[in-house]
N, C-alpha and C positions, 0 to 999 in steps of 0.2 A: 917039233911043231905041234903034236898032239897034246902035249902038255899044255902049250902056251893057246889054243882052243880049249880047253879044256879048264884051265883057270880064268882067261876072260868071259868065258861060257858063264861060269858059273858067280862070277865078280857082275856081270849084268843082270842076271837073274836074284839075285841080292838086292842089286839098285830097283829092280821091276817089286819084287816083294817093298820094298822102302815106298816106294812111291803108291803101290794099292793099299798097302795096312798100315801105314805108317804114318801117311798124309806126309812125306816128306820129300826133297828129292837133292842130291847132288850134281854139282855143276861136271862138266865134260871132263875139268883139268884136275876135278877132284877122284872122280871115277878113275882115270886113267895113273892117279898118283898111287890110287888102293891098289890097283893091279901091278904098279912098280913094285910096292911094298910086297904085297904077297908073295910076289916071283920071286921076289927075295928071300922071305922066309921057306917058299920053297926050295931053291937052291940049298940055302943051310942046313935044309932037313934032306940034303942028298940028290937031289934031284939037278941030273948035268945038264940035261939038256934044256935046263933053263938058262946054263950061265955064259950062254954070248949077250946075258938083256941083263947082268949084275949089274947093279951102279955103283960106281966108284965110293 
């Protein structure tokens, strides 16, 4: 679970940066799709205790 804090943590803090310097923002189902993605790429880079959230 520390991971998966740890990566939304830091996937909103990206969306916060976007939205102050960027002048931009992503929708809720967008944000939450980068965080599928990432978990993902995290898993691949070895990391287990992401993979009860892999998607098929």
């Amino acid at each position: 679970m520390d991971s998966l804090l740890a990566l939304t943590s830091w996937e909103v803090w990206k969306e916060r940066n976007k939205r102050v310097f960027r002048d931009g923002a992503s929708t809720m189902q967008d944000l939450l799709s980068k965080i599928r993605a990432e978990a993902d790429l995290w898993i691949l880079a070895g990391n287990a205790a992401l993979e009860s959230l892999r998607t098929p």
